[in-house]
C-alpha positions as CSV (number, residue, x, y, z in Angstrom):
1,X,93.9,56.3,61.8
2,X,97.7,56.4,63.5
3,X,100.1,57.0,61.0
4,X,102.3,54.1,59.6
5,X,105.5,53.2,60.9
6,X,108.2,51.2,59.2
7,X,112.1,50.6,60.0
8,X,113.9,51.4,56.7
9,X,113.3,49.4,53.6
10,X,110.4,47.0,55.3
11,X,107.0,46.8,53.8
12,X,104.7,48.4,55.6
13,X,101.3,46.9,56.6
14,X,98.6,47.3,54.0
15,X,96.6,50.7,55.5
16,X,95.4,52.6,52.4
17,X,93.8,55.5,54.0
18,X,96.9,56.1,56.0
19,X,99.5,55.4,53.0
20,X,97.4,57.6,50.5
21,X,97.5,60.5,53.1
22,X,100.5,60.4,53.7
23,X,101.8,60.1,49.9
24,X,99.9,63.2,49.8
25,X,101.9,64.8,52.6
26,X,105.1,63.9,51.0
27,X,103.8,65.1,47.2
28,X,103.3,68.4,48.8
29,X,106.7,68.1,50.1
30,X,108.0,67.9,46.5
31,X,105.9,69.8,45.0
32,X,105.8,73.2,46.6
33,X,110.0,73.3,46.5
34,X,109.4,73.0,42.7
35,X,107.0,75.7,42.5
36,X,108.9,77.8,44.3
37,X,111.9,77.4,41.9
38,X,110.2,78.3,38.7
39,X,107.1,81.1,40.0
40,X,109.7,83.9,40.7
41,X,111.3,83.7,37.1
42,X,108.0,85.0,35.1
43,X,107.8,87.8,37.9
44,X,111.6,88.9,36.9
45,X,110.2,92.0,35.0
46,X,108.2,92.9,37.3
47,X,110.3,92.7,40.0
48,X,113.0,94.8,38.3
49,X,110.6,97.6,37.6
50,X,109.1,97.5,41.0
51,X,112.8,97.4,42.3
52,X,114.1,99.8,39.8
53,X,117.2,96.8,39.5
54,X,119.3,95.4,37.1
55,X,118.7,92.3,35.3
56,X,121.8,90.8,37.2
57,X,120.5,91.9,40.6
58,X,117.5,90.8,39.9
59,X,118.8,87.2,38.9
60,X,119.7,86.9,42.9
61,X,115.7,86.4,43.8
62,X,116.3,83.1,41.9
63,X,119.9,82.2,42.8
64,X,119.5,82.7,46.9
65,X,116.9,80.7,47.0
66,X,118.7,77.8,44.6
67,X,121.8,78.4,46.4
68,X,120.8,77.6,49.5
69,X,119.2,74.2,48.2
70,X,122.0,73.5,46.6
71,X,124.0,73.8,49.4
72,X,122.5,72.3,52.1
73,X,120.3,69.5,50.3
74,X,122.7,66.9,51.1
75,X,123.5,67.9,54.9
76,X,120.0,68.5,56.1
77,X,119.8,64.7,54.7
78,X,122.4,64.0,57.6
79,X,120.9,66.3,60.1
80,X,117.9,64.6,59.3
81,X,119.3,61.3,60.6
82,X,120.5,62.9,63.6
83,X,117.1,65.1,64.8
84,X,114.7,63.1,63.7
85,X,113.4,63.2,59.9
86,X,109.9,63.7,60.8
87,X,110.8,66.5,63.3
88,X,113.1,68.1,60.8
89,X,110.7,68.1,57.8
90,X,107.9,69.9,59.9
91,X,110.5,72.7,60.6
92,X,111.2,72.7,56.9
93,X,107.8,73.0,56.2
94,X,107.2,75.8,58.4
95,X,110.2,78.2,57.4
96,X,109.2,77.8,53.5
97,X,105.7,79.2,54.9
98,X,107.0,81.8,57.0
99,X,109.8,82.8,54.5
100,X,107.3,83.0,51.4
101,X,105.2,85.6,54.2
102,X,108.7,87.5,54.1
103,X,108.7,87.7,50.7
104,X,105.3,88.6,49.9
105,X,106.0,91.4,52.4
106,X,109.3,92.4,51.2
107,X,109.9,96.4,50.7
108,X,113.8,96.0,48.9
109,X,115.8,93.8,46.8
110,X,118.1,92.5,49.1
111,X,115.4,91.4,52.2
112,X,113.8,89.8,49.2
113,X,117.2,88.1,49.1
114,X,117.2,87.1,52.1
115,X,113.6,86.3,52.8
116,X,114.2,83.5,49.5
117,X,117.5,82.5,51.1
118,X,115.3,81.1,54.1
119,X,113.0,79.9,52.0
120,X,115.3,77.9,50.0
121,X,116.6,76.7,53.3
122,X,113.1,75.3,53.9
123,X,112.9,74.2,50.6
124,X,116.2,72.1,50.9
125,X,114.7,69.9,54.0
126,X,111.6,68.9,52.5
127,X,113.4,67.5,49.1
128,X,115.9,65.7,50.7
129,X,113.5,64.1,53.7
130,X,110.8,63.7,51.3
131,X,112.5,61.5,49.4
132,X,113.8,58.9,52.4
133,X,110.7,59.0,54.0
134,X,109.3,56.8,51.2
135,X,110.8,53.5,52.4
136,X,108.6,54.4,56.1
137,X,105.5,55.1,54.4
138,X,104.8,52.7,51.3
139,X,105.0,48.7,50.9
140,X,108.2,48.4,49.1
141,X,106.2,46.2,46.3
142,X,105.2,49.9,45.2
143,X,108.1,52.2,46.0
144,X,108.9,52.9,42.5
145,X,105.4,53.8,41.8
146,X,105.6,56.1,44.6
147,X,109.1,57.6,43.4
148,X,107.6,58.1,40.0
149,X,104.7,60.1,41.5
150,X,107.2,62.4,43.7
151,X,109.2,62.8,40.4
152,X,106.5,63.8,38.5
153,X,104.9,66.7,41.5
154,X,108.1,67.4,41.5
155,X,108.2,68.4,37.0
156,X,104.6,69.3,37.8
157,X,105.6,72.1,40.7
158,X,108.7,73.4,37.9
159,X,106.3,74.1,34.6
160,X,103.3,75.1,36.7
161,X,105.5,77.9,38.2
162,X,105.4,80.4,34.9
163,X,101.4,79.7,33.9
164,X,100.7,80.4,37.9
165,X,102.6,83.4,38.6
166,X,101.7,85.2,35.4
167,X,98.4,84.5,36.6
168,X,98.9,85.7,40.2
169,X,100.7,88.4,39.1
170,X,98.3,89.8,36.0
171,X,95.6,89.7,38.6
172,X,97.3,91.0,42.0
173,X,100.4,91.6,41.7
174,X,104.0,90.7,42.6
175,X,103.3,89.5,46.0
176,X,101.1,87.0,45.0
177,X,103.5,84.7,43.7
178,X,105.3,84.2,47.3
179,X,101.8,84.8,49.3
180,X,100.1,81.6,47.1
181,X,102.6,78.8,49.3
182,X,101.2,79.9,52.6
183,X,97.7,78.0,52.3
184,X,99.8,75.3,50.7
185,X,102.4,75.4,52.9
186,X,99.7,75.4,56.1
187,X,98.2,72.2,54.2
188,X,101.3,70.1,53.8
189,X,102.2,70.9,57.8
190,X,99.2,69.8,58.9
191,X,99.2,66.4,56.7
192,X,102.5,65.4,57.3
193,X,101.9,66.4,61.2
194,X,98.9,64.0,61.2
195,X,100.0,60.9,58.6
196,X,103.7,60.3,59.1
197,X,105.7,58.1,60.9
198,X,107.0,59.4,63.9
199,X,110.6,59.3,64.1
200,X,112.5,56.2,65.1
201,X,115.0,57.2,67.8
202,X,118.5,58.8,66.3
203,X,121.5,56.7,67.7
204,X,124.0,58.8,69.6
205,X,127.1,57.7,66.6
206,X,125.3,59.7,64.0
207,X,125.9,62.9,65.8
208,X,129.4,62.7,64.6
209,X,128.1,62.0,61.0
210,X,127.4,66.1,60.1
211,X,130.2,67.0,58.0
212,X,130.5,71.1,58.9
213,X,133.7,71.8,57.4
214,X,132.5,70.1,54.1
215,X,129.0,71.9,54.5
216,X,130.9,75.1,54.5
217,X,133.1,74.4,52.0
218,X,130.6,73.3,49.2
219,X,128.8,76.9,50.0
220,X,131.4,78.6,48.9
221,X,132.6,76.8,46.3
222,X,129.0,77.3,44.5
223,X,128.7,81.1,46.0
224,X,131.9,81.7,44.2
225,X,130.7,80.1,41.5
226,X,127.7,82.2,41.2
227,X,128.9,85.4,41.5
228,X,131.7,84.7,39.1
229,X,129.0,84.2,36.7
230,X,126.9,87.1,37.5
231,X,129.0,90.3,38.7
232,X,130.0,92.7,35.8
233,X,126.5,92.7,33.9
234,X,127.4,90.0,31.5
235,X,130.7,91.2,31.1
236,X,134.1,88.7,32.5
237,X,136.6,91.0,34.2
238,X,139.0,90.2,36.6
239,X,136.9,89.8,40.0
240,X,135.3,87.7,37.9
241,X,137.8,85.2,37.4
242,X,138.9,85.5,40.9
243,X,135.9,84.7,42.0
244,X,136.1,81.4,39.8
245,X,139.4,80.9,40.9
246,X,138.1,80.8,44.2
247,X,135.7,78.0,43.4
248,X,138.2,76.1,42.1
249,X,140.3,76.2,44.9
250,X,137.3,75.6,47.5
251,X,136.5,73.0,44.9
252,X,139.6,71.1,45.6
253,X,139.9,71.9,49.3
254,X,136.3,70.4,49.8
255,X,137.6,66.9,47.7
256,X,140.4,66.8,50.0
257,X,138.7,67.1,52.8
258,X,135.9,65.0,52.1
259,X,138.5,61.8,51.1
260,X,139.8,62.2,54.8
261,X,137.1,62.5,57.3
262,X,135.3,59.8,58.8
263,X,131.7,60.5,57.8
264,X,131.8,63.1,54.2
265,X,129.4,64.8,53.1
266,X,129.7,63.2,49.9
267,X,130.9,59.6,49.6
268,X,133.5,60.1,46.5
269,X,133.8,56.3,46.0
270,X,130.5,56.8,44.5
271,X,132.1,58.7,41.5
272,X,134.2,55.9,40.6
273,X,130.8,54.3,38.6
274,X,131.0,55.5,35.5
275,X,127.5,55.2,34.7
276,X,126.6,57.1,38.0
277,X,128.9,59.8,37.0
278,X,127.3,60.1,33.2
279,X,124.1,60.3,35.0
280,X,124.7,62.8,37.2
281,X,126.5,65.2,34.5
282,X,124.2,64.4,31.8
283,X,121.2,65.6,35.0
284,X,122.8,69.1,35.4
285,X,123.6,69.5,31.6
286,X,119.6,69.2,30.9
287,X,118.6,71.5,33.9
288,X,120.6,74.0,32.5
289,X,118.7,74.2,29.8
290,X,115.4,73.7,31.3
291,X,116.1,76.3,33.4
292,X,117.0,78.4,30.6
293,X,114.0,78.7,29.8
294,X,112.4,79.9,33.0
295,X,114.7,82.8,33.0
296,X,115.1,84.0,28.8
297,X,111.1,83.0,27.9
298,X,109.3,85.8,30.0
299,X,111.7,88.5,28.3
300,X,111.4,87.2,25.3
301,X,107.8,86.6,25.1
302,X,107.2,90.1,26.9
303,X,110.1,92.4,24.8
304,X,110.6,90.4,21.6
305,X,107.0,89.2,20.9
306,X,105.2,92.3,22.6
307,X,103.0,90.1,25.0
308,X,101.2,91.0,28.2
309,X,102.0,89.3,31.7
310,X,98.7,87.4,31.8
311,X,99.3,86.5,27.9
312,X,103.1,85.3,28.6
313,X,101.8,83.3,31.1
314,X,99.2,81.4,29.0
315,X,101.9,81.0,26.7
316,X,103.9,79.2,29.0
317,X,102.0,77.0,30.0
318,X,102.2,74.6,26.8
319,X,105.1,73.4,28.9
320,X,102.9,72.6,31.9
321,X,100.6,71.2,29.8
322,X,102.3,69.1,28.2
323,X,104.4,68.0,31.5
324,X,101.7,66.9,33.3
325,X,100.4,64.7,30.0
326,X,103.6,63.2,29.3
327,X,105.0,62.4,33.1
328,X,103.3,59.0,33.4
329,X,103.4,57.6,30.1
330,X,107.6,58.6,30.1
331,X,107.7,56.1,33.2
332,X,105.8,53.8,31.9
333,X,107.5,53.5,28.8
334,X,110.5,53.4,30.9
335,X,109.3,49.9,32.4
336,X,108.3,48.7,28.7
337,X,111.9,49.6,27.1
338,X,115.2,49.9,28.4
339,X,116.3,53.0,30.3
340,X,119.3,53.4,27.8
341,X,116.9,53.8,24.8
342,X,114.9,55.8,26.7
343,X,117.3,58.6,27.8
344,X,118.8,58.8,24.0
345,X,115.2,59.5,23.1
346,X,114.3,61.7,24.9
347,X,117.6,64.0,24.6
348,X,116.7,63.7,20.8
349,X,113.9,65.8,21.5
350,X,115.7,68.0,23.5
351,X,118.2,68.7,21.0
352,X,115.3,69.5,18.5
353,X,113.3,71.7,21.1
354,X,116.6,73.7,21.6
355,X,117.0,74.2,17.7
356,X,113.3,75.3,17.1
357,X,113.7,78.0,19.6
358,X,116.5,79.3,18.3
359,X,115.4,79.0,14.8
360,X,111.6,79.1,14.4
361,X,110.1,82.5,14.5
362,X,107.3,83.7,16.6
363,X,104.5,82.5,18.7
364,X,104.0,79.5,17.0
365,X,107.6,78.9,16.7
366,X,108.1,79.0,20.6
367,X,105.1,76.0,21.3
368,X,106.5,74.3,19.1
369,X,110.3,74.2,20.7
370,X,109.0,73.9,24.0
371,X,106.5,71.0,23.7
372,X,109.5,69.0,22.1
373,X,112.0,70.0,24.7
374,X,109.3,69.4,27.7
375,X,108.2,65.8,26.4
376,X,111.9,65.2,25.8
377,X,113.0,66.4,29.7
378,X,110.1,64.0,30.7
379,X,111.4,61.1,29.0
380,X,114.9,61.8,30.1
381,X,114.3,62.4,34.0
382,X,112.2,59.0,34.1
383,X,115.1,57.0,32.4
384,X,118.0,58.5,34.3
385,X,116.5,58.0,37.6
386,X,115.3,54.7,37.3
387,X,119.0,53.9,35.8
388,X,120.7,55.7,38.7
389,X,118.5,54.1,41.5
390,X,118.1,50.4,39.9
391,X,120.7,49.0,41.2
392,X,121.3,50.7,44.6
393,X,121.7,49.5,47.7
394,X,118.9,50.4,50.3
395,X,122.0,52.1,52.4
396,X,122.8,53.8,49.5
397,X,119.8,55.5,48.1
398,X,119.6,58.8,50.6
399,X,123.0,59.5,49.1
400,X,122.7,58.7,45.9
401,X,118.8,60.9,45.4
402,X,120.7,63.5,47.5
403,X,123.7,63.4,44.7
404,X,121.0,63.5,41.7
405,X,119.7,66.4,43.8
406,X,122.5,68.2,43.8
407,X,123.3,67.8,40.0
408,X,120.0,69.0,39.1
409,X,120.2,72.0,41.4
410,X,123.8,72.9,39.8
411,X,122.0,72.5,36.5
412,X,120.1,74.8,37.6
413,X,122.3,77.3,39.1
414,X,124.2,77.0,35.8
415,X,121.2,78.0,33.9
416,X,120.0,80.5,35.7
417,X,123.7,82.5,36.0
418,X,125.6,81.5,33.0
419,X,122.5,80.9,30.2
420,X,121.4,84.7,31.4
421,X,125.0,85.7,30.8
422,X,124.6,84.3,27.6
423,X,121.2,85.9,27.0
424,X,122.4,89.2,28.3
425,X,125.8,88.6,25.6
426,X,123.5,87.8,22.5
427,X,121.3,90.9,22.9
428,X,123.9,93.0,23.6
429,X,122.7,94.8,26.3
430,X,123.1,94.8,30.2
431,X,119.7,96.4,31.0
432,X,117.3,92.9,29.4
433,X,114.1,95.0,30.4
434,X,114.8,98.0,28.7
435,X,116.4,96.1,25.3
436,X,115.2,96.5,22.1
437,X,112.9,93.5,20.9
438,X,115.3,92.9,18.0
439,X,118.0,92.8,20.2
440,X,115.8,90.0,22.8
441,X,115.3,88.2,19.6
442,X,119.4,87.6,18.8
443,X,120.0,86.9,22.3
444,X,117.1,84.1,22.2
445,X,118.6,82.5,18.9
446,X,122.2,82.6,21.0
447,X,121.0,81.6,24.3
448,X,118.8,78.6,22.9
449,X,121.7,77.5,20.1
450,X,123.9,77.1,23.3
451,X,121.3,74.8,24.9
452,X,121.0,72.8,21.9
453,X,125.6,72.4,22.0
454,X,124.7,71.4,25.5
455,X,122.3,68.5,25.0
456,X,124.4,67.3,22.2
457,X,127.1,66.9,24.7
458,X,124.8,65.3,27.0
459,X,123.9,62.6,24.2
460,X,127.6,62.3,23.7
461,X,128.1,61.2,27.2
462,X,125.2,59.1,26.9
463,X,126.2,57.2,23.7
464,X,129.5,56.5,25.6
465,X,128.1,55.3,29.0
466,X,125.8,53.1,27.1
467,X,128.9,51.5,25.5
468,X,130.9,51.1,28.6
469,X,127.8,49.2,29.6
470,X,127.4,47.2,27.1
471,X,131.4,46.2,26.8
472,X,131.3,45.5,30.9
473,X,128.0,43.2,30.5
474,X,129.5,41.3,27.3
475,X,133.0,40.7,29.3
């Protein structure tokens, strides 16, 4: 059966063979940039003795690879337009494959680096085309549906990550965790190769649409950022603040730039919605803390607690678990109440799952945190996207996904740089893997009564977008 083919935002013809095939193409899609996000954090100790590395060098096998998502999520979106989505997404498909080979095979730190630098390159094309080739693929009576299965592969690929790799690693080692996406990764090219659209001819004005300059400028403004928040082993000297200095002022430069070129990068109109902007910053603010708990947990549960790699793994996934359980009925619940309601719910829980891990002792103590904070991130993502993308104009949308994108990936740069600055801070010690398990201990209490300030704050800016809301709709 040919694949479908749509022009944007028009139903396509009822073909379910072709539609379920190709959903399956584009869940991969979502799925395997997830996974690769979360399976390197439970290999971090192993790495670092197999490395003989610091806990801050270390850190880089995670932030290369969300770096370069971060980065270039919203510009392959563009390049997309311009190449040929279909085309592009196959190449994206391909270098994650090749570059989780590279890592596999990796004999030092810094190819490792590099090898998940191109894979986060890979990993950047097939989140931001997965999402827009929804509109070519499904009827757009069930678009939503089809969103709400990509978001949830997508929270599926994140928790599965920890259980997996302690898994893969317990039972062969370190390279496993890279080696697992090839089969995958072979899998998804050969569905999306075979059930999607093909592309719809690029018009010649779009090639003026890639924004370089901005493209440039964003990487260094969150490179900056990065190392700021990782060089000196937990401790802020002065290159530190020149590096965040240097952010700042990239920062600005790229908002200047962006307001007078034809075709940005990043429409800054957008931010004058209020809600939008609540969205997005409440977004980052939780994947900070999610992804706070990717990077602390496997030190904590291996130095503090005294568990084994295929043990910390089994532990860890309580949060799959209960991921995968709560995903649907948090959209559908979604549908039944508003999205408002929803979002305050569900960072109520968060809030709570912080606290318990900072407060309640023990094995026991840690399930109990992270099933409230992972039904709570479940509720939250399925309110906050369906209130972002509610309203949008079919124009609009590869923008605005590409901006909820982006927030989520700061999140997690944020989490992964400044919550293991944090963790390094509260157990006093720059060497994690080699810390005392009293010491993990005080830096888990610190690092996780941090997370709970931060959803707090989120709820804050919740409560007052909800009000802004209400006062605009009773005017």
């Amino acid at each position: 059966m040919k694949p479908i083919i749509a022009e944007p935002g028009e139903a396509v013809a009822e073909r379910p063979y072709s539609v379920r095939w190709a959903l399956a193409s584009l869940s991969l899609s979502m799925l395997l940039p997830s996974l690769g996000t979360s399976i390197a954090n439970v290999g971090l100790p192993s790495l670092a003795r197999s490395f003989d590395a610091a806990f801050q060098d270390v850190q880089w096998i995670v932030l290369a690879y969300l770096l370069a998502i971060t980065t270039l999520i919203v510009s392959v979106g563009r390049l997309g337009d311009v190449t040929g989505r279909r085309r592009l997404l196959l190449i994206g498909i391909l270098l994650f494959t090749l570059a989780s080979v590279l890592c596999g095979l990796a004999p030092t730190l810094w190819l490792m680096i590099a090898a998940r630098a191109l894979q986060g390159l890979g990993a950047a094309i097939m989140m931001a085309l997965t999402m827009a080739f929804v509109g070519e693929t499904v009827p757009k009576a069930t678009t939503g549906s089809a969103m709400g299965l990509l978001g949830t592969m997508s929270a599926i690929g994140t928790a599965l990550g920890p259980s997996l790799g302690g898994l893969l690693i317990a039972c062969f080692g370190w390279p496993a965790i890279f080696l697992v996406n090839v089969p995958l990764g072979l899998t998804t090219f050969v569905l999306a190769y075979r059930y999607l659209p093909n592309d719809i001819g690029a018009r010649k004005k779009d090639r003026a649409g890639f924004d370089t300059m901005g493209t440039l400028l964003l990487a260094l403004t969150l490179s900056a950022y990065a190392l700021a928040m990782t060089i000196g082993r937990g401790r802020f000297g002065l290159l530190n603040l020149a590096l965040l200095l240097t952010a700042a002022f990239s920062a600005g430069l790229f908002v200047f730039t962006e307001a007078r070129i034809a075709s940005p990068l990043i429409e800054l109109p957008v931010f004058r919605n209020r809600v939008l902007t609540a969205s997005l910053a409440m977004n980052a603010l939780v994947s900070t803390v999610m992804m706070a708990t990717l990077v602390v947990a496997p030190f904590y549960l291996s130095r503090a607690l005294g568990l084994g790699e295929a043990l910390v793994g089994a532990v860890m996934s309580i949060g799959p678990v209960i991921s995968i359980l709560s995903g649907v009925p948090a959209g559908r619940l979604v549908d039944r109440l508003e999205a408002p309601f929803v979002i305050a719910a569900g960072l109520v829980a968060m809030t709570a799952g912080s606290t318990a891990l900072a407060v309640l002792p023990g094995i026991a103590g840690y399930i109990a945190g992270i099933a409230m904070l992972t039904s709570g991130y479940q509720l939250f993502q399925a309110a906050n996207n369906t209130a972002v993308m509610a309203d949008v104009q079919p124009d609009q949308r590869g923008v605005i996904s590409g901006m909820l994108n982006l927030s989520r990936n700061l999140g997690l740069i944020t989490g992964a740089s400044v919550m293991g600055a944090v963790f390094a801070y509260g157990a006093a010690a720059s060497e994690i893997a080699a810390a005392r398990p009293e010491a993990v201990h005080s830096g888990m209490q610190i690092t996780f009564g941090v997370a709970a300030a931060l959803i707090a704050v989120a709820l804050t800016i919740a409560a007052g977008a909800y009000r802004r809301r209400t006062n605009s709709e009773g005017a």
